[in-house]
C-alpha positions, -999 to 999 in steps of 0.1 A, spaced: -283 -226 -249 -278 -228 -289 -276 -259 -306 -236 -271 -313 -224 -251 -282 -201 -280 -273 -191 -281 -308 -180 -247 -308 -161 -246 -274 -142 -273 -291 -134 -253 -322 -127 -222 -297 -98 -242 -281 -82 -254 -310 -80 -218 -323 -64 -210 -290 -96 -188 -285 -98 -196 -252 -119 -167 -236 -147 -175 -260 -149 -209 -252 -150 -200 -217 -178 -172 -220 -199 -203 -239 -193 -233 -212 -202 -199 -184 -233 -196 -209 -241 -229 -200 -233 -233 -166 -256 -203 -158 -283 -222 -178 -276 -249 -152 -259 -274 -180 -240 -298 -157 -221 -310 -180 -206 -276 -189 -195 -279 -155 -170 -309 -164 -158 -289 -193 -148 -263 -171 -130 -284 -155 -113 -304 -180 -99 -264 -197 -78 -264 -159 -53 -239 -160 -69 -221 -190 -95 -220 -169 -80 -204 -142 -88 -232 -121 -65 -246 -98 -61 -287 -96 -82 -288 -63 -113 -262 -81 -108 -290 -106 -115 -320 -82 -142 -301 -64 -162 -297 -95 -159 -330 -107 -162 -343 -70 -197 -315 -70 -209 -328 -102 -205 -366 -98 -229 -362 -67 -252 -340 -81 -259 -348 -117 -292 -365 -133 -284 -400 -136 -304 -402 -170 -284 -369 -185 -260 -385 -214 -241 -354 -216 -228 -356 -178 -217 -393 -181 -199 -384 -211 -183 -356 -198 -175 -376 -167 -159 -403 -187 -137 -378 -205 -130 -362 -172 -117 -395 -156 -99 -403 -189 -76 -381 -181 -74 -383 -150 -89 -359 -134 -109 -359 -101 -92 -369 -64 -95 -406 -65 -72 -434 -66 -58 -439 -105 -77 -478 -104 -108 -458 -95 -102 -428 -122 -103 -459 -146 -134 -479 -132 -157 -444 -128 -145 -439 -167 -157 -470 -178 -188 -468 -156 -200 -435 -171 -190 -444 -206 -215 -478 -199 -242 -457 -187 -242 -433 -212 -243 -461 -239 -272 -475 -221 -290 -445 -220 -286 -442 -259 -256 -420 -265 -244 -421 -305 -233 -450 -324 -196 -441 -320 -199 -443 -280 -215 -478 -286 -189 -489 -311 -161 -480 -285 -179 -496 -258 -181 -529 -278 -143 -525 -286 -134 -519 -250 -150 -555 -241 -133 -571 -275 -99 -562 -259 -104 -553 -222 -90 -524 -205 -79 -513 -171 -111 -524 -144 -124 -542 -173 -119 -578 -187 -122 -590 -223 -155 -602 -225 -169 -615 -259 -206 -617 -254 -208 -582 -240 -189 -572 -271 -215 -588 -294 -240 -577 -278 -228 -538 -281 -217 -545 -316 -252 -556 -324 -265 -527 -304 -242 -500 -325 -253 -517 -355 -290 -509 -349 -282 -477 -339 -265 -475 -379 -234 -478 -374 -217 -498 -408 -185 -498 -394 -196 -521 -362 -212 -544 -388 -183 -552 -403 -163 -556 -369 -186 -580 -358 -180 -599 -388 -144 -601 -379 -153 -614 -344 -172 -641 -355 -141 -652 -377 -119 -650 -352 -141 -669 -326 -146 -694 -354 -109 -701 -359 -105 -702 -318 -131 -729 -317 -116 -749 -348 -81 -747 -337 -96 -756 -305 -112 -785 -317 -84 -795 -338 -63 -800 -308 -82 -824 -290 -87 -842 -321 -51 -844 -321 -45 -856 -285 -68 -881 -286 -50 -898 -312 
């Protein structure tokens, strides 16, 4: 499969050019591209797929995918996003999350990182706010080149550092 594929199927749909950006994600399926599988899934209806072809593929895909191919997880993540797949919603939200970690971990791009790093700043659904996680990402983002982490990190650090002064300012205050 060319280069960009994905890139075009995106640019297909917006243009309401559906039938080409289904003959492209086909392209891929036939080339045995898992993750072309998920975006076949996630184009539903315009897909002609019904909501349980839907499930099955994501259901087929979740057990049968490379656990080292980026792509999938990604896919996967986007696919549970929106909540697709016959789970319960809480674990529509936790599978998200999961793949979304994995990917990041197996060195998806800087943005994936940076969102990662966000999602442990402020916590989501299945997943608690969790500062040193969120460091640690940010850093990791930041290696990866990303500016824009840099310069949220710095505005972590801040805000921890105000937490821990107006923390110790009110026990300097009781002790009095």
């Amino acid at each position: 499969m060319q280069e960009g594929w994905r890139l075009q199927v995106a640019e297909h749909r917006v243009a309401k050019r559906n039938a080409e950006a289904l003959a492209l994600v086909r392209q891929a399926i036939d080339e045995g591209d898992m993750s072309a599988r998920v975006i076949l899934a996630r184009m539903g209806s315009d897909a002609g797929l019904s909501r349980l072809e839907i499930d099955q593929i994501i259901a087929d895909v979740e057990t049968n995918m490379d656990p080292a191919d980026i792509e999938t997880h990604l896919e996967l993540r986007s696919a549970y996003d929106i909540r697709l797949g016959d789970l319960p919603y809480d674990e529509k939200a936790r599978r998200c999350f999961q793949h979304h970690l994995r990917a990041v971990e197996l060195g998806a791009d800087p943005v994936y990182t940076l969102a990662l790093a966000r999602i442990y700043v402020m916590g989501a659904l299945e997943v608690p706010p969790n500062e040193n996680e969120a460091i640690r990402w940010y850093k990791h983002a930041i290696q990866q080149g990303s500016i824009e982490a840099a310069h949220e990190l710095q505005k972590v650090y801040k805000h921890i550092e105000k937490l821990e002064k107006t923390s110790r300012n009110g026990q300097a205050t009781r002790k009095m």
